[in-house]
N, C-alpha and C positions, 0 to 999 in steps of 0.2 A: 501330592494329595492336598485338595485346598480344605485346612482346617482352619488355620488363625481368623480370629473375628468369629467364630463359631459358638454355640453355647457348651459350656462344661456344666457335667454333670459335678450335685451338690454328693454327690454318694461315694466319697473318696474318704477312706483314712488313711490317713499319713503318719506313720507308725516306725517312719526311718531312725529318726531316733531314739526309740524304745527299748528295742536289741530284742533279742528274742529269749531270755531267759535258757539256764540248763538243767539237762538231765531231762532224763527219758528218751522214750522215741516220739514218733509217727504212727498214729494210727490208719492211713491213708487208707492199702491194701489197693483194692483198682478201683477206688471208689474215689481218688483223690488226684489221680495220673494229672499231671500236668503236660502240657506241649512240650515241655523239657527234659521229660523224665528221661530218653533216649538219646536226648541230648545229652544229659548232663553221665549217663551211663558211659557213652564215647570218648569225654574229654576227661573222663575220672581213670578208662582202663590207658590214656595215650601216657594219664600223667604215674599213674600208679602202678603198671604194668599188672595190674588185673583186668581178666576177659570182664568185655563190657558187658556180655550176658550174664556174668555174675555179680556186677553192682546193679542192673537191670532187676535181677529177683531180689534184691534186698529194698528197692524204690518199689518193687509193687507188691509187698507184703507175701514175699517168698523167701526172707531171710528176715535177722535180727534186727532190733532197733538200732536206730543210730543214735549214739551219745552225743551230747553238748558240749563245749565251757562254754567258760565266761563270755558274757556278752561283749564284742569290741564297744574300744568308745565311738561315739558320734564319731562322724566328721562332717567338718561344712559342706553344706549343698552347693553344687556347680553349677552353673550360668546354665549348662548341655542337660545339668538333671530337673531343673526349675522349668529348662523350656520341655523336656519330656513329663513331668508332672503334668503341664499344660496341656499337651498333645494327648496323655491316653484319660484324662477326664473326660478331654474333647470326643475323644471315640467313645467311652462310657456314654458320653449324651447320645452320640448317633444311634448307637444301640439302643439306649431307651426310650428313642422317638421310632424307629425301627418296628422293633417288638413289641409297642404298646398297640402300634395300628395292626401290624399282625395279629395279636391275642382279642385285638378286636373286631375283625371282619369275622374271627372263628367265635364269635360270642364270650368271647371270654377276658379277663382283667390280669394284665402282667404284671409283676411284682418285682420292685428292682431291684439286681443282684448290687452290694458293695464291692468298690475295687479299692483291696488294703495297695498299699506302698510299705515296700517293710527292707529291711539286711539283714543278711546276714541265717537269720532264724525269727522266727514268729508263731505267736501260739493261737490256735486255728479252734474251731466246732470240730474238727476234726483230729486233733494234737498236735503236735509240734510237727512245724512246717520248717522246710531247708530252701535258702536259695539254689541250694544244689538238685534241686527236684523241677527248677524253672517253677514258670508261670505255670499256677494250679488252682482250679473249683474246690473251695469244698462244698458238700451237699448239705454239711451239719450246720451252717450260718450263714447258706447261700451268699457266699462273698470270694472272690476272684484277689488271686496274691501274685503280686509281683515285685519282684528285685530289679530295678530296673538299670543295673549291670549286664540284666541276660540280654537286654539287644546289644550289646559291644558283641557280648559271645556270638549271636546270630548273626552279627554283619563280618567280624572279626576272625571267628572259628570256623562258622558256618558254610560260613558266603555266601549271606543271604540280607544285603544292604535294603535300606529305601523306609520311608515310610509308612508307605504301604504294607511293606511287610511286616510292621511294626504294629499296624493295625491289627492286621490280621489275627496278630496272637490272642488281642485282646477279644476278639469277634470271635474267635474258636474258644474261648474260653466262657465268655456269656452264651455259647452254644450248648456247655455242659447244664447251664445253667437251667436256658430252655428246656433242655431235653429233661431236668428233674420237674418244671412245673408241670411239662407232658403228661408225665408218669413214665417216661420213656425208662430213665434211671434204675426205678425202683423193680421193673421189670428185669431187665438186664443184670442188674444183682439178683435176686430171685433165682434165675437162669444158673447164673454163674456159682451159686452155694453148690457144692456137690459135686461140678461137672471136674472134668478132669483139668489138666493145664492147658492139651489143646483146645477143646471146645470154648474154657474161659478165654483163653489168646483172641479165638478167633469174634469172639462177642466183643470184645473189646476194641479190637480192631472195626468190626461196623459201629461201636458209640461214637468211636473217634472222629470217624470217616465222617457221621454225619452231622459231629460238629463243625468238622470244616467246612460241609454242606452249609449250616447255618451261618457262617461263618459268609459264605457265597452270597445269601441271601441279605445278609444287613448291606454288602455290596451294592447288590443289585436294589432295592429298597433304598438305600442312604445316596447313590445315584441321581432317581427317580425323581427324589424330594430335594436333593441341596446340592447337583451337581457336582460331589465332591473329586473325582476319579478323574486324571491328570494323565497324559500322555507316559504311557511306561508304567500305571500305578498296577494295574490287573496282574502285570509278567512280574510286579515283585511279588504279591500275591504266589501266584503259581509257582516262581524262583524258589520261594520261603517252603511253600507246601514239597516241593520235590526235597530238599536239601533235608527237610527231614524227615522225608522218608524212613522206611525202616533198613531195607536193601540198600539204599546210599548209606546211612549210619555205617551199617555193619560190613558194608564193600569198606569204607571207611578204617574203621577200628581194626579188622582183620584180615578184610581179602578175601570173605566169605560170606555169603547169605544162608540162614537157617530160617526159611520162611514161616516153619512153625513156630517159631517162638516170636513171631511177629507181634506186637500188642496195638498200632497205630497205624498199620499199613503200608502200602508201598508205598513208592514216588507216584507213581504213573495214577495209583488211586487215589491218592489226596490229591492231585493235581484234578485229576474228571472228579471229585464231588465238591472240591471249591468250584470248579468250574460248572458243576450242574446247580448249583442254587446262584450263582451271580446271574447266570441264564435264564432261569425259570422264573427266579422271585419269590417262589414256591414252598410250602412244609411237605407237602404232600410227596414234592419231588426227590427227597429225601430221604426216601425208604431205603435205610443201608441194607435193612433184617428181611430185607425180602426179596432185593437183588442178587442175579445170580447172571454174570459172574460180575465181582466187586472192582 
């Protein structure tokens, strides 16, 4: 991916050294899912020998809070974490050149989300945040959290290397974003008060989906305008989308797929709705909530 020499975005806090303070929970519920949550579900049940569907219900507000301690101390920043500082501002900027031309051929003015940098733990609009929940939206201070440990895990646990792929997280994550200036969000909860576990799974599953969709589309948009897309960068893209699948997590963790409790979808469909907005370029082409089948 060609980024260096690019402009970064001024909309970064850098909160690494802060810690994230204890006690309490998460007030997430599905309003907070981060790209990790299923990850981080996988590599919780491989180390802890709990089924990953049930740290899975506790990350989407189907089980208790999760406790704190104390915050670690600091540690010095690394050469590898200084030049990833660099790189996902850099994609923050793409994004906000991206979607500001977008929100305005539709008549409209976008509002840029902040990307924290944080460890460990970090307290959110939404309440206390876990590195252990990966990269996560909150909707309550429109701002995007990352531990940027989690691409070790992604290239490391995953196998899901590249830059690219790196991108991406951040692009699916300014997707949730989008999708709350939409009004998409606000709908989708609405939906989701009341219904039972499958119906909320499967609503959840098309927010997801068509964040990755948007996610497609800063691709195809950030292309257009700055060439950025490098031989091999699209297949880490799709690598990244299949690996976290749901049905790979859980072929993964168990040796078993239980499709209904799906919250993010397959491989096969994150893979076709990255792949339908880098294609189209499109918001329109992103209808998760109205495609059938997904």
């Amino acid at each position: 991916m060609k980024w260096e020499g690019q402009r970064e975005s001024d909309n970064v806090e850098d909160r690494r050294d802060e810690g994230g303070g204890g006690g309490g929970g998460f007030g997430f519920g599905g309003r907070g899912i981060g790209i990790g949550t299923i990850v981080i579900a996988l590599i919780g049940g491989a180390v802890f020998g709990v089924n990953p569907l049930t740290i899975l219900g506790f990350l989407t507000g189907g089980g208790a809070p999760v406790q704190h301690g104390a915050p670690a101390q600091p540690r010095p920043h690394t050469a590898q974490e200084e030049q990833l500082k660099h790189f996902v501002a850099t994609v923050l900027a793409d994004t906000e050149d991206v979607w500001t031309q977008v929100f305005q051929e539709r008549g409209a003015q976008y509002r840029y989300p902040k990307l924290v940098l944080f460890r460990g733990a970090v307290r959110t609009g939404c309440g206390q945040g876990e590195a252990a929940m990966g990269p996560f939206y909150c909707p309550g201070d429109e701002k995007v959290y990352i531990d940027l440990d989690f691409y070790q895990t992604l290239r490391d646990r995953l196998g899901a290397p590249g830059d690219f792929a790196q991108a991406y997280v951040v692009a699916h994550e300014v997707g949730h974003h989008v999708q709350k200036l939409l009004g998409i969000s606000e709908k989708v909860d609405a939906a989701r008060r009341g219904a039972d576990r499958a119906r909320s799974n499967a609503l959840s599953v098309r927010l997801e989906l068509q964040a990755d969709c948007f996610a497609g589309i800063w691709a195809n948009r950030a292309q257009a305008t700055k060439q950025i897309v490098e031989a091999g960068d699209i297949d880490e893209a799709l690598n990244a989308a299949s690996q976290i699948g749901d049905d790979t997590l859980q072929r993964h963790a168990r040796g078993t797929v239980v499709p209904e409790s799906f919250t993010h979808g397959s491989s096969a469909q994150r893979v076709r709705w990255f792949k339908q907005g880098w294609q189209s370029g499109h918001v329109e082409q992103c209808d998760t909530f109205s495609a059938s089948p997904l």
